[in-house]
Each structure stands twice: as C-alpha cells, then as structure tokens.
N, C-alpha and C positions, 0 to 999 in steps of 0.2 A: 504494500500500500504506500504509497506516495505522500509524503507529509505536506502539512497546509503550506497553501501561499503565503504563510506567514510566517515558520520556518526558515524558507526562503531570505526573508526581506531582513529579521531579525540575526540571519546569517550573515549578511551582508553588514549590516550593521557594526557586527562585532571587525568583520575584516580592516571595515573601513577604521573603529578604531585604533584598531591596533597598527596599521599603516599610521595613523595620525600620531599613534603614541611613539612611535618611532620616530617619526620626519619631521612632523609640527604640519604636515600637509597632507591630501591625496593626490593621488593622479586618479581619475573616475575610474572606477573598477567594476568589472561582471561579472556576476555570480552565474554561470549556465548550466542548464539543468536538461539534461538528454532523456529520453522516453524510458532509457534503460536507469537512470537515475544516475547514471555518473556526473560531476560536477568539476566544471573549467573555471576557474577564474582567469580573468584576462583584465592589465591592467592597459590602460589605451592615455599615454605621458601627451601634454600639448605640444609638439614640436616647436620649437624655436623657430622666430621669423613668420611664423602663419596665424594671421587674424583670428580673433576666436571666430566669427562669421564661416570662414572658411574652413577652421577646424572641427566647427558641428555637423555642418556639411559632409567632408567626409568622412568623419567618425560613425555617424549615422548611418550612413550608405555602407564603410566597411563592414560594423555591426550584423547592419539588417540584410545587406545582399551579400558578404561573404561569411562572417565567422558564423552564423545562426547558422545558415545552412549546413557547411561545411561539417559541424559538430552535433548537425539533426537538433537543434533546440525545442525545447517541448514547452520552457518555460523561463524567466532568468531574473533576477535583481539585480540593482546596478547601484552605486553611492558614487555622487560628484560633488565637490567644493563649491558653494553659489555665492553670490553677495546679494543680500536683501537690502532695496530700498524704502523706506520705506512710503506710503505713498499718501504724502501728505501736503498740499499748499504752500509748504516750505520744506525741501526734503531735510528728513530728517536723519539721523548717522545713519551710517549701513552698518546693517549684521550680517557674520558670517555661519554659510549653515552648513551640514553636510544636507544634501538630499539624497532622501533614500525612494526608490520604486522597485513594485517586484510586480512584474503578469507574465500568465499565463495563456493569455487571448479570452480567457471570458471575463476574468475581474484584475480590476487593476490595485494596487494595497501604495500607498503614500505616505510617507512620515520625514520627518527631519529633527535633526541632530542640531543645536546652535553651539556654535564657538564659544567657547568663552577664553578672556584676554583680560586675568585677573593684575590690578595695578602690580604684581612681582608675583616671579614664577614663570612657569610656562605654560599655555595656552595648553584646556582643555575641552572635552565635549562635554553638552550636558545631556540629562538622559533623553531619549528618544520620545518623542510625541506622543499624543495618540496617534493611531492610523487610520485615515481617511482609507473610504473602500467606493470602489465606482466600479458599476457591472459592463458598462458601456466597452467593448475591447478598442483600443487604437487603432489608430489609420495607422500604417508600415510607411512611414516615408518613404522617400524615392530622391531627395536631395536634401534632405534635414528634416528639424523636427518638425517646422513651424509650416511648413509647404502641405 
C-alpha cells in the first residue's frame, strides 16, 4: 500500500531541512515517487548567469518532459526557497519561506516553512504550516509554470 500524499510532502520537508541545516540554503529539490514506490531525489542548483525567468522555464520543462518521465513518476514533492512580499499599499519586509508541494495528479497538499533570521545565531526554519489540500490536479506546463 502506498503511503499518503502527505508522507510524501512531510518527507520532503525534512530533506529540505536538513539541506538548510547544512548550507543556510536550498537548491529546490524533488522528492519522486515511481508506481513501484522507489524514491529519487533530485536536486535542480540555479545556474549562474541565467535569469530566474528563464531558469523556471527550463527547470519546469526538464522536470515535466524529461526527468518525470524518464523515472515513470506516479507522484513527487518538491521544496524551493521563495521570498514573500508582502502585499500591502506600502510593501512591507519580505519573508523568506521554504515552499513545500507534493501531487499526485488528483490532489495537490501545500504548506511552507518560514525562515527565521534571529538578531545572532544562525538562520533557522520554523515549523511547517498547516497544509492546504486542492483536489483540482495541475495543468503540466509546456514552458513554465505560469503559461
């Protein structure tokens, strides 16, 4: 039997910590999950010199039209570094978050991680959200996310 989609995201979660407790950062990372149940992580670094515009673009495209397939995905989580602004008349600071997503193509599970940048010390994570669950599965982009 195949554990919840929540498993998954909670998995992913701890990776990304532990990447963060290491580096002070991520590089966005995949948790994949084959029909047979084996599990790939794959971590996907911003290349140097290339706009993020153009690094979603292809990271998305690698993602969805090579590594998914190639590795038969059934299902995957993923955690990336975001900056939040927030959105207010006057903007106000930015927070740093991990975002965390995990689907499977019927339900999507969302949460995030916020930075925390205590006055001395070292930046850590705070606990995890709740999780947001949407049954609606994603469009597969074809040149990023937002197309």
């Amino acid at each position: 039997m195949t554990a919840p989609l929540e498993d998954l995201l909670h998995r992913a979660a701890q990776m990304a910590e532990q990447m963060f407790d290491k580096d002070g950062r991520i590089d966005p990372l995949w948790l994949i999950e084959t029909a047979e149940g084996e599990r790939h992580m794959v971590t996907t670094p911003h290349p140097p010199g290339m706009s993020s515009q153009e690094f979603m673009s292809a990271l998305w495209e690698m993602m969805f039209g090579v590594v998914f397939k190639k590795l038969g995905m059934v299902r995957y989580a993923r955690a990336a570094s975001v900056v939040v602004v927030d959105d207010e008349p006057v903007i106000g600071p930015l927070r740093y978050e991990i975002a965390l997503e995990a689907d499977d193509g019927c339900e999507i599970l969302r949460a995030v991680r916020e930075i925390i940048w205590p006055p001395s010390g070292k930046p850590y994570l705070a606990k995890m959200s709740a999780i947001a669950r949407f049954e609606e599965p994603p469009v597969e982009p074809t040149n990023g996310p937002l197309q």
